[in-house]
C-alpha positions in Angstrom: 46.1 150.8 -114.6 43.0 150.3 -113.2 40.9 150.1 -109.5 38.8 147.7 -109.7 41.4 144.6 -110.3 45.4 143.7 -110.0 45.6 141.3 -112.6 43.8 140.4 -115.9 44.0 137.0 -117.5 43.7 136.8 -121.5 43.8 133.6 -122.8 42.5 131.8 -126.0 40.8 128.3 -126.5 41.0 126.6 -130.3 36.9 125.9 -129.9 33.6 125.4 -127.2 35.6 122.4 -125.8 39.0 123.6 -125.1 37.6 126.9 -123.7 35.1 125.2 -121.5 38.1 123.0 -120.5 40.0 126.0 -119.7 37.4 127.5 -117.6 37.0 124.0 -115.9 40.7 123.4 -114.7 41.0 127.2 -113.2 37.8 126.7 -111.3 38.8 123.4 -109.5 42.2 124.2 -109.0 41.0 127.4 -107.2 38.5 125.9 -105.6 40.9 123.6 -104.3 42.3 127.0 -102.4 39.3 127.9 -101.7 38.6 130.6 -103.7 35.3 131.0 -105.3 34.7 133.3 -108.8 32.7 136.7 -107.5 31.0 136.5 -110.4 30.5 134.5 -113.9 29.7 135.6 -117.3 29.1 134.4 -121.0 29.2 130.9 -122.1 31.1 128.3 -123.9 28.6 129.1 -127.2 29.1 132.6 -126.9 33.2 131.8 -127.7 34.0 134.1 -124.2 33.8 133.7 -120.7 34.6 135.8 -117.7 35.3 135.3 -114.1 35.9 137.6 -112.1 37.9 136.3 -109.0 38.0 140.5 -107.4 41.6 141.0 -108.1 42.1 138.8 -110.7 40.0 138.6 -114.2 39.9 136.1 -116.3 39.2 136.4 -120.1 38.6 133.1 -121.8 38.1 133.3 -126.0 37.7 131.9 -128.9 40.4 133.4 -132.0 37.8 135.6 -133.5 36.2 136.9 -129.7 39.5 137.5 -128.7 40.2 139.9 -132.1 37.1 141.4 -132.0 37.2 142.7 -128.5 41.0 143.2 -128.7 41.7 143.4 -125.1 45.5 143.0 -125.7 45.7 146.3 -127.2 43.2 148.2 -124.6 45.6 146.5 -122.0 49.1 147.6 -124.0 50.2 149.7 -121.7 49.9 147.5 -118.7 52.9 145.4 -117.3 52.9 141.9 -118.9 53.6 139.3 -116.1 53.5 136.0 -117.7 53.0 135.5 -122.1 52.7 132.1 -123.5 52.4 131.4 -126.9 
């Protein structure tokens, strides 16, 4: 679907806690595998983050982040690996 990344990660947080919590618990369990985010952007405030691990991107929202930029739909057409709800 794309070249610059094998997997994307869309997930939501409830508010500036939960989603700096979520960002929090990927980064240390990584870490503890030693892999390091490329690169970083956004902030808790901002209600999304990104980090981009190369082949794997993570989206971290809030609800109404997450619905305005709608990811899920521009990514439709790509093969869903793993969907909790």
């Amino acid at each position: 679907m794309c070249s610059f990344a094998d997997y994307f990660v869309i997930c939501e947080g409830e508010s500036a806690r939960q989603i700096r919590t979520i960002n929090d618990e990927i980064e240390k369990e990584l870490k503890k595998e030693g892999v390091l985010p490329h690169h970083r952007e956004g902030g808790t405030d901002s209600g999304w983050l990104l980090l981009d691990y190369s082949d794997v991107i993570v989206h971290i929202f809030g609800a109404a982040e997450r619905e305005y930029y709608n990811l899920d739909e521009l990514w439709q057409d790509a093969k869903t690996v793993l969907s909790i709800q």
